[in-house]
Backbone as ProteinMPNN parsed JSONL, in Angstrom:
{"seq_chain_A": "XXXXXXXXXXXXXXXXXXXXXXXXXXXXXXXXXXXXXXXXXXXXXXXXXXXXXXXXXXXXXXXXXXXXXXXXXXXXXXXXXXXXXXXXXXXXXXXXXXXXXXXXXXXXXXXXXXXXXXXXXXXXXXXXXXXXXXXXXXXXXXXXXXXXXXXXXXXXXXXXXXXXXXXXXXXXXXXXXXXXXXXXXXXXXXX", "coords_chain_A": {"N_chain_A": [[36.326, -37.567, 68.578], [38.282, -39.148, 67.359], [39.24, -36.969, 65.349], [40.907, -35.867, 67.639], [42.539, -37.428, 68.542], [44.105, -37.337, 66.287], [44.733, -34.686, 65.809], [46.436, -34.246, 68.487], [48.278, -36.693, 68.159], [49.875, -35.594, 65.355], [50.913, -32.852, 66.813], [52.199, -34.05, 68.515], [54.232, -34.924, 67.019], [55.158, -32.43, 65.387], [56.628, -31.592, 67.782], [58.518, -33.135, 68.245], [62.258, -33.192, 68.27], [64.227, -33.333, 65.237], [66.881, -34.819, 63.531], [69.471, -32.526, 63.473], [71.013, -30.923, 60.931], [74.021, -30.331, 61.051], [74.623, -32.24, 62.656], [75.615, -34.305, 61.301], [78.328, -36.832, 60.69], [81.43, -35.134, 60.285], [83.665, -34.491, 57.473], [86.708, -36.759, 57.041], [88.378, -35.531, 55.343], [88.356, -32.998, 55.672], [89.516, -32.138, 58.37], [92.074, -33.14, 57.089], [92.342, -31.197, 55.276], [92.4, -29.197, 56.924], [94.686, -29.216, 59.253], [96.399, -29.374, 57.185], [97.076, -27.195, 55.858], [97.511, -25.684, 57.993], [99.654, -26.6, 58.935], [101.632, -25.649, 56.357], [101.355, -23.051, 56.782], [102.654, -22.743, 58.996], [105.138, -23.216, 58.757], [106.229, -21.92, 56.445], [105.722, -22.83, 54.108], [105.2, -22.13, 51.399], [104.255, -21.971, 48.728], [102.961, -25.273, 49.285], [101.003, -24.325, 50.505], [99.2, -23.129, 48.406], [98.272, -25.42, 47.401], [96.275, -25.602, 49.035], [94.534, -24.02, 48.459], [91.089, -23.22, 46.168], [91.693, -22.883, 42.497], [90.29, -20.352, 42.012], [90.054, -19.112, 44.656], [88.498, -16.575, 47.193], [90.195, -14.311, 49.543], [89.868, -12.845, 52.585], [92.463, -10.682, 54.428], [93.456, -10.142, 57.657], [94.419, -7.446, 57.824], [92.539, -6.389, 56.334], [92.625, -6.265, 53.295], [91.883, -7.512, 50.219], [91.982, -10.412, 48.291], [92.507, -12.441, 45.441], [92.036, -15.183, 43.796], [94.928, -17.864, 43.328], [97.129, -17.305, 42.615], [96.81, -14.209, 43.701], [96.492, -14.544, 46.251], [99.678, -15.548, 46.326], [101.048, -13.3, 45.534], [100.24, -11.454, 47.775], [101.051, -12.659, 49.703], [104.198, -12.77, 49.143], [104.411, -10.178, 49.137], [104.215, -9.13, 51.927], [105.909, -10.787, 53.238], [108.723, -11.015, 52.457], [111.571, -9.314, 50.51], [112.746, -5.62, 50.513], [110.639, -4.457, 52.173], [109.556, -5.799, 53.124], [106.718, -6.747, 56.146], [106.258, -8.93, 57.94], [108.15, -11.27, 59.22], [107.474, -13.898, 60.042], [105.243, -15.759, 60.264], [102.696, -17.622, 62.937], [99.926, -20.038, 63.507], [97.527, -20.867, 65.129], [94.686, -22.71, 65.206], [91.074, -23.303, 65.8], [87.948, -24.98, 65.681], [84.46, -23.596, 65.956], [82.819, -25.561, 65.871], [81.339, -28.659, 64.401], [81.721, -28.49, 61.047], [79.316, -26.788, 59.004], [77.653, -28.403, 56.471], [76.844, -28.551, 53.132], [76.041, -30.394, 50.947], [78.367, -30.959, 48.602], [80.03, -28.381, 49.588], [81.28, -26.631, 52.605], [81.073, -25.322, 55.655], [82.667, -23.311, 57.919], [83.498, -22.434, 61.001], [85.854, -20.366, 63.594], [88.178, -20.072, 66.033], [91.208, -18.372, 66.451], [94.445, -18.408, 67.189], [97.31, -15.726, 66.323], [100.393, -16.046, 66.361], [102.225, -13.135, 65.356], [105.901, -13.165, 63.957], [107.886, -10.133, 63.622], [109.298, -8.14, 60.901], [110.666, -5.682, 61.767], [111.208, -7.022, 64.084], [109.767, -7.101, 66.123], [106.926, -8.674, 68.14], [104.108, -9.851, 67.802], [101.175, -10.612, 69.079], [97.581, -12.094, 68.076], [94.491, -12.142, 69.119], [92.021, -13.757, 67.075], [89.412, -14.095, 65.121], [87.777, -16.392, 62.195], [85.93, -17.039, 59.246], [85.788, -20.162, 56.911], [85.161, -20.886, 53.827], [84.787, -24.486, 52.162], [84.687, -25.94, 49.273], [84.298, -29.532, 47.4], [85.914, -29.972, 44.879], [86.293, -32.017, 41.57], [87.065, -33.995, 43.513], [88.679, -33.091, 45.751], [88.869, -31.475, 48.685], [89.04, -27.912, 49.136], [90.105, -24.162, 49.612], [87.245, -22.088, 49.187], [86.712, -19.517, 50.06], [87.802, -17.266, 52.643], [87.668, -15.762, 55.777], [89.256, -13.662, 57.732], [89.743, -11.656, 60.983], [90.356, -9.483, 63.441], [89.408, -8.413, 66.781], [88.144, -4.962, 66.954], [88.392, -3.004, 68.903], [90.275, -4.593, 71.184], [92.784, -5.24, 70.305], [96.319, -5.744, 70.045], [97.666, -3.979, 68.504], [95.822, -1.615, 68.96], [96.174, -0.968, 71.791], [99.012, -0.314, 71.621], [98.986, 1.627, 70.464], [97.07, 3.315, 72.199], [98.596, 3.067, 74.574], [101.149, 5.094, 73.737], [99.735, 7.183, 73.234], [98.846, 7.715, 75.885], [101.373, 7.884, 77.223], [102.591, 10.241, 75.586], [100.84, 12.211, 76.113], [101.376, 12.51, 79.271], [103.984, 13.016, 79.049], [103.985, 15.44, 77.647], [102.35, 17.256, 79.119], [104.005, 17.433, 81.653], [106.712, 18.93, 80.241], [105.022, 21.335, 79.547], [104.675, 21.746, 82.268], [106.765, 22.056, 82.718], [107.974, 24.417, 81.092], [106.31, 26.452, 81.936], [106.852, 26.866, 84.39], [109.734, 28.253, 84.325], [109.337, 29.888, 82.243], [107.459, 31.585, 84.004], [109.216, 31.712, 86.566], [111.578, 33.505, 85.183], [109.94, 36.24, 84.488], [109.569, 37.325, 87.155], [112.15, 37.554, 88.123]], "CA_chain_A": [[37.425, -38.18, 69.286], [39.517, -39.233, 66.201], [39.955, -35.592, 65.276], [41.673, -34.772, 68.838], [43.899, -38.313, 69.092], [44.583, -36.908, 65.039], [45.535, -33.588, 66.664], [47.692, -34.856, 69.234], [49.356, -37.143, 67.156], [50.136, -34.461, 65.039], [51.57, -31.998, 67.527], [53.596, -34.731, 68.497], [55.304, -35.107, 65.374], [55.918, -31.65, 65.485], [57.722, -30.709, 68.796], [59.859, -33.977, 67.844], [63.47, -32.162, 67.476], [64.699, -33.808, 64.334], [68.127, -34.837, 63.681], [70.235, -31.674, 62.842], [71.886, -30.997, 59.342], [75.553, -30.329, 60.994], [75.01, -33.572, 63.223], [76.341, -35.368, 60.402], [80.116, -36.447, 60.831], [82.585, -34.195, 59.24], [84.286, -35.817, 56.586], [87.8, -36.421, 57.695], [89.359, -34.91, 54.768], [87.844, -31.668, 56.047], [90.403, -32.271, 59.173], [93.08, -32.958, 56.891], [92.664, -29.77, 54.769], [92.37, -28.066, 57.813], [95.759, -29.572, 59.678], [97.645, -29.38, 56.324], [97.127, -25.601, 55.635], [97.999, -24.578, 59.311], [100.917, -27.22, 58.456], [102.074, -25.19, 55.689], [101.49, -21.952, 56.942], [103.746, -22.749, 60.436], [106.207, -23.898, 58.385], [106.288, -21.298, 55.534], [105.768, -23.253, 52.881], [104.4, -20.827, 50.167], [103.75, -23.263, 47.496], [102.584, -25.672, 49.463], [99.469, -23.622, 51.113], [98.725, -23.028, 47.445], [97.714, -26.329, 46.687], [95.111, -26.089, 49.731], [93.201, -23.035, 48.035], [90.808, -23.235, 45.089], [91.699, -21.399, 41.953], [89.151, -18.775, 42.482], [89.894, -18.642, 46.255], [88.987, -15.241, 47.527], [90.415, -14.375, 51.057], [90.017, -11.238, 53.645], [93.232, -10.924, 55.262], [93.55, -9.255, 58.695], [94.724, -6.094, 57.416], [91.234, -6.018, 55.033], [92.958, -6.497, 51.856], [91.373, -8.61, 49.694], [92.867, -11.103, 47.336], [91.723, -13.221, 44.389], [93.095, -16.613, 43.211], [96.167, -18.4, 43.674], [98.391, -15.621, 42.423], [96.368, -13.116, 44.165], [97.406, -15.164, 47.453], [100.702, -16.032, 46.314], [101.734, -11.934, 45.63], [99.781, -11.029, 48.539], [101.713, -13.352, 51.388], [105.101, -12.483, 49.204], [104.455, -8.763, 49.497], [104.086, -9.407, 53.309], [107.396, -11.918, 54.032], [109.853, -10.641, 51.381], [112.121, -7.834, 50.082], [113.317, -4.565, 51.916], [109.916, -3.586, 52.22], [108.318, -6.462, 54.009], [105.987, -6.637, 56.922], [106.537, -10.212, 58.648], [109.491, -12.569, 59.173], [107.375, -15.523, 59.87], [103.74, -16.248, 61.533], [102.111, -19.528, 63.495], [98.334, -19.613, 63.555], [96.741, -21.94, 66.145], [93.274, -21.861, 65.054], [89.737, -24.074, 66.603], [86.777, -24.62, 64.93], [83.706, -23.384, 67.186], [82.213, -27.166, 66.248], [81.573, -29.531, 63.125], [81.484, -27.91, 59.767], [78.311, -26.677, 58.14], [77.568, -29.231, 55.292], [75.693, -28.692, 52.15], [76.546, -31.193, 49.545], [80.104, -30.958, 48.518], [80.4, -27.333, 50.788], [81.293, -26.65, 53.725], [81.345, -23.913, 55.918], [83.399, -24.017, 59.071], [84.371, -20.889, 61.94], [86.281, -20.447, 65.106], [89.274, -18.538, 66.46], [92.662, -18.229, 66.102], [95.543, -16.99, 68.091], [97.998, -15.62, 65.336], [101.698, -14.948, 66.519], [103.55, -12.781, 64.212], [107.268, -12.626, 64.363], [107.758, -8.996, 62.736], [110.352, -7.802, 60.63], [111.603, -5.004, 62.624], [111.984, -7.71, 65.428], [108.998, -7.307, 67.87], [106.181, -9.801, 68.219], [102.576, -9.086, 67.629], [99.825, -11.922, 68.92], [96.624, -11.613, 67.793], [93.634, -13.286, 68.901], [91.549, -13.552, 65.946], [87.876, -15.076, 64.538], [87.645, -16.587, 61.47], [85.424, -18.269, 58.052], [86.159, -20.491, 55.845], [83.964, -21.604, 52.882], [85.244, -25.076, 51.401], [83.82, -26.927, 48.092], [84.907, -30.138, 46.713], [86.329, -30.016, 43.529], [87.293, -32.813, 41.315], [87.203, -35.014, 44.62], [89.092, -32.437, 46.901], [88.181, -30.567, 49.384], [89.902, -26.748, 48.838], [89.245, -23.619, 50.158], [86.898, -21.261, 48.058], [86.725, -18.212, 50.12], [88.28, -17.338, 53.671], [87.652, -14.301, 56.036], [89.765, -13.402, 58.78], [89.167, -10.585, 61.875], [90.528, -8.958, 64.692], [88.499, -7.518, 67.454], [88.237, -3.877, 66.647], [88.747, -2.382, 69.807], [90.678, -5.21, 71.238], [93.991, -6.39, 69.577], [97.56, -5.279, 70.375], [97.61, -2.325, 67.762], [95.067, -0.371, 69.652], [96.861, -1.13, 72.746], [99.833, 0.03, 71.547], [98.434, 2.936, 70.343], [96.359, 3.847, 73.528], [99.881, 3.259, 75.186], [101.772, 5.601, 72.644], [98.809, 8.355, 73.446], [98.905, 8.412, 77.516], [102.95, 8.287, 76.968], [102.65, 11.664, 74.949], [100.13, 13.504, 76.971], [102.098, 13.026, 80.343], [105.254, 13.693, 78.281], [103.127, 16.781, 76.862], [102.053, 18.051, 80.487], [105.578, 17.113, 82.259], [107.092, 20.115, 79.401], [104.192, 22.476, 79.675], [105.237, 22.581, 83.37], [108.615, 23.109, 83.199], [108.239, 25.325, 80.429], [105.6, 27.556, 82.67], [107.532, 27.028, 85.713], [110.756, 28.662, 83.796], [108.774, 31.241, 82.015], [107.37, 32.071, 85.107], [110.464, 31.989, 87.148], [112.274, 34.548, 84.501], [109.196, 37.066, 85.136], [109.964, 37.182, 88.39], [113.707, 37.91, 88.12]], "C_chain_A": [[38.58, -38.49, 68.337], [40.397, -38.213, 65.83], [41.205, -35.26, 66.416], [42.496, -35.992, 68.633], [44.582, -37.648, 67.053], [45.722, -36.034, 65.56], [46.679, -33.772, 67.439], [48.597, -35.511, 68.419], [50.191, -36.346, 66.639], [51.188, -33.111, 65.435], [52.648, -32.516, 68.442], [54.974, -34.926, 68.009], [56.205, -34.116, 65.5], [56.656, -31.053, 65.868], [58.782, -32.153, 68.904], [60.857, -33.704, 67.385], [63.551, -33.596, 66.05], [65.92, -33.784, 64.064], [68.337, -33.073, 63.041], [70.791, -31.839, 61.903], [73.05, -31.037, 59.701], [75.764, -31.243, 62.133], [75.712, -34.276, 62.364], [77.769, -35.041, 60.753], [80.603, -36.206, 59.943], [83.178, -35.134, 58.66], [85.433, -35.784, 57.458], [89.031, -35.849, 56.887], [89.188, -33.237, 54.94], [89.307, -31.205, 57.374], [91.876, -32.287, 58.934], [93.366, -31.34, 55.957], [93.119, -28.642, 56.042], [94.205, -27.978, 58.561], [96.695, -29.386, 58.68], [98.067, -28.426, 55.638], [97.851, -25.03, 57.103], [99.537, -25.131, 59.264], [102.176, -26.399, 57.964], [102.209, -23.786, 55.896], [102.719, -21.659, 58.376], [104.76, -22.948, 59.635], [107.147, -22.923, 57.246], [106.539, -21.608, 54.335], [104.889, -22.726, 52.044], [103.505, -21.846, 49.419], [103.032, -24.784, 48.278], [101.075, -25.287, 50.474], [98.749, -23.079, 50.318], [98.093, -24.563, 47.135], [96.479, -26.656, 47.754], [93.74, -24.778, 49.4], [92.405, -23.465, 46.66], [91.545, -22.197, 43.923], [91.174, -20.208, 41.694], [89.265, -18.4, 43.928], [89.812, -16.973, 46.017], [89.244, -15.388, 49.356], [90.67, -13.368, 51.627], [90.859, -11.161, 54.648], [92.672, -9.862, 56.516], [93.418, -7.282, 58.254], [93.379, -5.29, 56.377], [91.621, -5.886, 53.844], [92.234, -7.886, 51.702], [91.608, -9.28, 48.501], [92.094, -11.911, 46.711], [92.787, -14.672, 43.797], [94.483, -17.105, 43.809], [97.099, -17.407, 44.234], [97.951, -14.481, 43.342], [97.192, -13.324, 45.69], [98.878, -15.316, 47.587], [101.794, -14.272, 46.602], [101.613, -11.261, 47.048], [101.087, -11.737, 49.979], [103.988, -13.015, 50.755], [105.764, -11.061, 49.156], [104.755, -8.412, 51.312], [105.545, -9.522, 53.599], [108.601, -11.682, 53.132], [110.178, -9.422, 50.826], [112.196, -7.06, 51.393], [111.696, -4.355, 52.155], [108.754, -4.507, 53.392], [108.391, -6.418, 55.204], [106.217, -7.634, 58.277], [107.316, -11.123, 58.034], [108.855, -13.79, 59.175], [105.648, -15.327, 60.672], [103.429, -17.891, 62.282], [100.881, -18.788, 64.162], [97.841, -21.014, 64.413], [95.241, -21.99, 66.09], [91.99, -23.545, 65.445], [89.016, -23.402, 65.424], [85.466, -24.477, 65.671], [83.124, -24.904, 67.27], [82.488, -27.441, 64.486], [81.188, -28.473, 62.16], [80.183, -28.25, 59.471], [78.414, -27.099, 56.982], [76.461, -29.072, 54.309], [75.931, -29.021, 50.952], [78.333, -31.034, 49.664], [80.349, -28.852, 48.216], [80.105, -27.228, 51.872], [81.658, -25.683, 53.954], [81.545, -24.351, 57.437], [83.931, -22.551, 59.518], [84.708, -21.105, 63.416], [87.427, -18.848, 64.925], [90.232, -18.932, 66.085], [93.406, -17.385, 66.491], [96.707, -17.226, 66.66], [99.421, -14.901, 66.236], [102.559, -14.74, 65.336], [104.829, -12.532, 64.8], [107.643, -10.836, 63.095], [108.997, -8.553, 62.224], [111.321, -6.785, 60.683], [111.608, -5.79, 64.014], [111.022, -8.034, 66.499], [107.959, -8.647, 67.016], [105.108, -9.343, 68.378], [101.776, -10.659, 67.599], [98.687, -11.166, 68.569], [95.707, -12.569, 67.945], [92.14, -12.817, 67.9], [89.973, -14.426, 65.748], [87.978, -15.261, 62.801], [86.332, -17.717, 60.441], [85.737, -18.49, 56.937], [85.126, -21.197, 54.798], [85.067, -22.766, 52.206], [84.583, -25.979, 50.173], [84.703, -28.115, 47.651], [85.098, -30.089, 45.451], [86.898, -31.004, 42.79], [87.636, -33.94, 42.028], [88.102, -34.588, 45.943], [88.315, -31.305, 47.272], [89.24, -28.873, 49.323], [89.322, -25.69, 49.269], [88.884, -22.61, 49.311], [86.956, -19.947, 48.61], [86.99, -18.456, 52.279], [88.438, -16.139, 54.399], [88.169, -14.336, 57.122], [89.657, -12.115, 59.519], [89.79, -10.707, 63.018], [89.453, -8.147, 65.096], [89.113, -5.755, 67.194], [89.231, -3.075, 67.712], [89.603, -3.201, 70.733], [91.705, -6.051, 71.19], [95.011, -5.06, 70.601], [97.84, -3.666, 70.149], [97.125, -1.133, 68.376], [95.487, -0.48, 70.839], [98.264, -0.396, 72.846], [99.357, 1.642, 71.358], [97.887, 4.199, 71.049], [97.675, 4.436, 74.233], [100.667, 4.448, 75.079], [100.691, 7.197, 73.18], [98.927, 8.865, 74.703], [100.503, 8.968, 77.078], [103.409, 10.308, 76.633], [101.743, 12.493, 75.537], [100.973, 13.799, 78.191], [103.167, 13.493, 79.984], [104.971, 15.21, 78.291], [102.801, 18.166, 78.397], [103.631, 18.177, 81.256], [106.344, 18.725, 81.492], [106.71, 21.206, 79.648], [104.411, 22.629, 81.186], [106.017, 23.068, 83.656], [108.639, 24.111, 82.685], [107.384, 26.929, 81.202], [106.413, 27.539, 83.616], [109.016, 28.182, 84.812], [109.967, 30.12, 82.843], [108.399, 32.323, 83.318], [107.779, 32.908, 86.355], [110.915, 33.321, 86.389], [111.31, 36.09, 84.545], [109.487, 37.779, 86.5], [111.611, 37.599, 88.835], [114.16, 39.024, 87.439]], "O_chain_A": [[39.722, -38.09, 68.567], [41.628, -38.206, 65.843], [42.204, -34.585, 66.166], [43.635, -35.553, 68.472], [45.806, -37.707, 66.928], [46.922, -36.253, 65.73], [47.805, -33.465, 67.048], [49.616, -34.961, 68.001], [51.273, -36.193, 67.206], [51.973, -32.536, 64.681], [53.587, -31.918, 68.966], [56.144, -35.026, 68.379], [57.42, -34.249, 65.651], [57.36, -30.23, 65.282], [59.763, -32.12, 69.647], [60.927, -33.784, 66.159], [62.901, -34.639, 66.116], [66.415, -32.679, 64.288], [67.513, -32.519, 62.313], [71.243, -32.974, 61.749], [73.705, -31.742, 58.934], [76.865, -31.22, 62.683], [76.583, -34.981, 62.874], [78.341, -33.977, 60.991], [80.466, -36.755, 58.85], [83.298, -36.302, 59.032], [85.441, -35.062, 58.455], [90.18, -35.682, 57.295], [89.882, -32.413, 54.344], [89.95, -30.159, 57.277], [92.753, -31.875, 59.692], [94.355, -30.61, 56.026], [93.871, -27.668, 56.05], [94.885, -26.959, 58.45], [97.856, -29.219, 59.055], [99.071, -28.454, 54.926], [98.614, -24.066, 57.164], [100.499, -24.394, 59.482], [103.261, -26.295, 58.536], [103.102, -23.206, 55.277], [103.391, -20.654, 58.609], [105.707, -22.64, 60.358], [108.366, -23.031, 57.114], [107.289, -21.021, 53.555], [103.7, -23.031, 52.136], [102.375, -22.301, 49.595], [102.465, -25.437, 47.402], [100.327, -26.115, 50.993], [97.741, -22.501, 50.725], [97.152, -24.479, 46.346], [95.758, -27.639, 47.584], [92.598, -24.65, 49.844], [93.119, -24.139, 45.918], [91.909, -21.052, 44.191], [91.7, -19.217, 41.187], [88.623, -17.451, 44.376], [90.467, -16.257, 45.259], [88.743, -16.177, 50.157], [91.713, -12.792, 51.317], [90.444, -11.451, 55.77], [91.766, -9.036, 56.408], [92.607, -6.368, 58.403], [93.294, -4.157, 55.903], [90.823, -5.262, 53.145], [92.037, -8.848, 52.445], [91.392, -8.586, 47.508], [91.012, -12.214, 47.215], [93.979, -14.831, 43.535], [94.963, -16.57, 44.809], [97.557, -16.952, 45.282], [98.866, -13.77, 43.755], [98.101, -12.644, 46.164], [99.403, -15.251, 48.699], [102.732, -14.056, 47.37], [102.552, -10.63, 47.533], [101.695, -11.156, 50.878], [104.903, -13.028, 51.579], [106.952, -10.74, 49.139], [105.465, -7.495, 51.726], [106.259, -8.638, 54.072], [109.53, -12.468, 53.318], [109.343, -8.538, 50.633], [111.965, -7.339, 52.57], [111.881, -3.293, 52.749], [107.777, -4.192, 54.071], [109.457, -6.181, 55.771], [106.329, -7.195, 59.422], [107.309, -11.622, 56.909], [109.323, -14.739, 58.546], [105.334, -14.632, 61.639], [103.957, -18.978, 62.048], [100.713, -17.774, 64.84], [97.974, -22.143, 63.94], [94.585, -21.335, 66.9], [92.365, -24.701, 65.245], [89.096, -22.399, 64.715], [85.249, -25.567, 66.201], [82.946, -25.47, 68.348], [83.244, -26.916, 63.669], [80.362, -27.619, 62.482], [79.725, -29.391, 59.531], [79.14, -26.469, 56.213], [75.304, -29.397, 54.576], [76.039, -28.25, 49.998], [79.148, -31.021, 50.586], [80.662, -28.235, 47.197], [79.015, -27.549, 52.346], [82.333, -24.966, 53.215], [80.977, -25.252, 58.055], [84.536, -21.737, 58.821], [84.087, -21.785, 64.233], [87.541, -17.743, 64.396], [90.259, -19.902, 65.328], [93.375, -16.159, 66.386], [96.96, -18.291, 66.097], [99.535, -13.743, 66.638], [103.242, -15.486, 64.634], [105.002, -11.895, 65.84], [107.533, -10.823, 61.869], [109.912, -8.533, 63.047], [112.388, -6.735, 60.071], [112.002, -5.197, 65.018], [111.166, -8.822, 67.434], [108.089, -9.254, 65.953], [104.988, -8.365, 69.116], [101.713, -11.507, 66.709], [98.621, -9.94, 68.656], [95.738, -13.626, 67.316], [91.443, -11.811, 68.034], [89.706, -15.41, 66.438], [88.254, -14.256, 62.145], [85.946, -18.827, 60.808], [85.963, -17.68, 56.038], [84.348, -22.067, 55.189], [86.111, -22.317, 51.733], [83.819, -26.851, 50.587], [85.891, -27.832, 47.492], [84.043, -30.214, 44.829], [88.08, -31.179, 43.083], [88.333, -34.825, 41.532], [88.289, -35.319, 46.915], [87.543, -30.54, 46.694], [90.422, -29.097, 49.582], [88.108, -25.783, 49.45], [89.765, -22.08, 48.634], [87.239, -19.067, 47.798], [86.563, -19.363, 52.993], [89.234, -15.327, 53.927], [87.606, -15.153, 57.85], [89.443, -11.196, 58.728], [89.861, -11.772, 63.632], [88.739, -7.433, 64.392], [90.301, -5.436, 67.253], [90.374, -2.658, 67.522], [89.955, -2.35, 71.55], [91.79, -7.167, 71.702], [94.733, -4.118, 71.343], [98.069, -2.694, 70.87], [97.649, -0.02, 68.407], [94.83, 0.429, 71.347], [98.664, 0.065, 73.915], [99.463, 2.57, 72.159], [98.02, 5.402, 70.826], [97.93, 5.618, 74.461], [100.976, 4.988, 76.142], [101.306, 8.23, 73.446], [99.078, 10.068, 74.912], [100.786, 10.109, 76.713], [104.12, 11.156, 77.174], [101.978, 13.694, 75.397], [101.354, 14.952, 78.391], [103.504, 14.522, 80.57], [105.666, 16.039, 78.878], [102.985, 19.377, 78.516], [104.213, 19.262, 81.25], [106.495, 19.651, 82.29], [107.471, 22.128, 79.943], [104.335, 23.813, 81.514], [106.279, 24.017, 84.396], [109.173, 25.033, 83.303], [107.747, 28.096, 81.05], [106.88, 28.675, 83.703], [108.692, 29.32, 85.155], [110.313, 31.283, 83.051], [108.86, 33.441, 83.548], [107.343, 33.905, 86.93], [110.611, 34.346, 87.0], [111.989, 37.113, 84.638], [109.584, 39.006, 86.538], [111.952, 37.907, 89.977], [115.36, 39.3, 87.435]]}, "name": "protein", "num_of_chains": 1, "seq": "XXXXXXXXXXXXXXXXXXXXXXXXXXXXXXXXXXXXXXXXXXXXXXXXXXXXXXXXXXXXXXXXXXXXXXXXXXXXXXXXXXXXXXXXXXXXXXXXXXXXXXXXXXXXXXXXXXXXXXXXXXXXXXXXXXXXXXXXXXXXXXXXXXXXXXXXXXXXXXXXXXXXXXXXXXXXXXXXXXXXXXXXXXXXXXX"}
């Protein structure tokens, strides 16, 4: 009899959920890193969205380039927004976190979405709804971000939309020609 109230006991214990590890509350400087990067990035403050990366940050932009450190970030976003040659006039990133940051000691790991509108520097406008992770470590007593991966749906975004678009466009274009041009070959046979 001891054995089985043992047993039980026992199997008690075990289908007892136990608190969760990412029950714990998020710090709240996790909230401000987070608010004071999207801050700086709406705003286009260069230098100031540098002081929310580590100096080893690595980060996987959209485009799948992949950048290293400060500088790596700093060349990378002024290759983008500057000179004749650049890409984007300006962005604003609206981004959710699916829930509380994954905590393990001083890191954290934190993902959601993000609608990204670019303003583009031939003029049009490109949204993008996006998924993202961010890895953050404290350093020193801040929180910074060590590595950061960003993603569009493959099949999904604007680009391939446009593209699709851009493809029917040129086939009916493509057929529309090939009739006239048979109809008029045709015709001149005939005459």
């Amino acid at each position: 009899m001891k054995v089985l109230a043992a047993f039980l006991a026992l199997t008690l214990f075990a289908l007892t959920p136990l608190p969760a590890q990412d029950a714990r509350p998020e710090p709240t400087e996790l909230h401000a890193l987070r608010d004071g990067l999207l801050g700086a990035i709406n705003r286009s403050d260069l230098d100031q969205q540098l002081t929310y990366f580590h100096p080893n940050v690595v980060i996987t932009y959209q485009n799948a380039e992949v950048v290293r450190g400060r500088e790596g970030v700093k060349a990378f976003l002024l290759k983008m927004t500057t000179g004749p040659e650049r890409l984007v006039e300006s962005v604003h990133i609206e981004a959710k976190a699916d829930g509380p940051a994954i905590l393990h000691g001083d890191t954290a790991i934190a993902f959601g979405s993000a609608v990204e509108t670019y303003k583009m520097a031939h003029g049009s406008n490109l949204m993008l709804n996006g998924r993202w992770t961010a890895t953050v470590v404290k350093d020193q007593g801040q929180w910074l971000v060590a590595a950061l991966h960003c993603s569009t749906g493959l099949a999904d975004n604007p680009l391939i939309a446009a593209t699709k678009k851009a493809g029917v466009t040129a086939t009916i274009g493509s057929v529309i020609i090939g009739l006239i041009a048979g109809w008029l070959l045709g015709r001149k046979r005939v005459l």
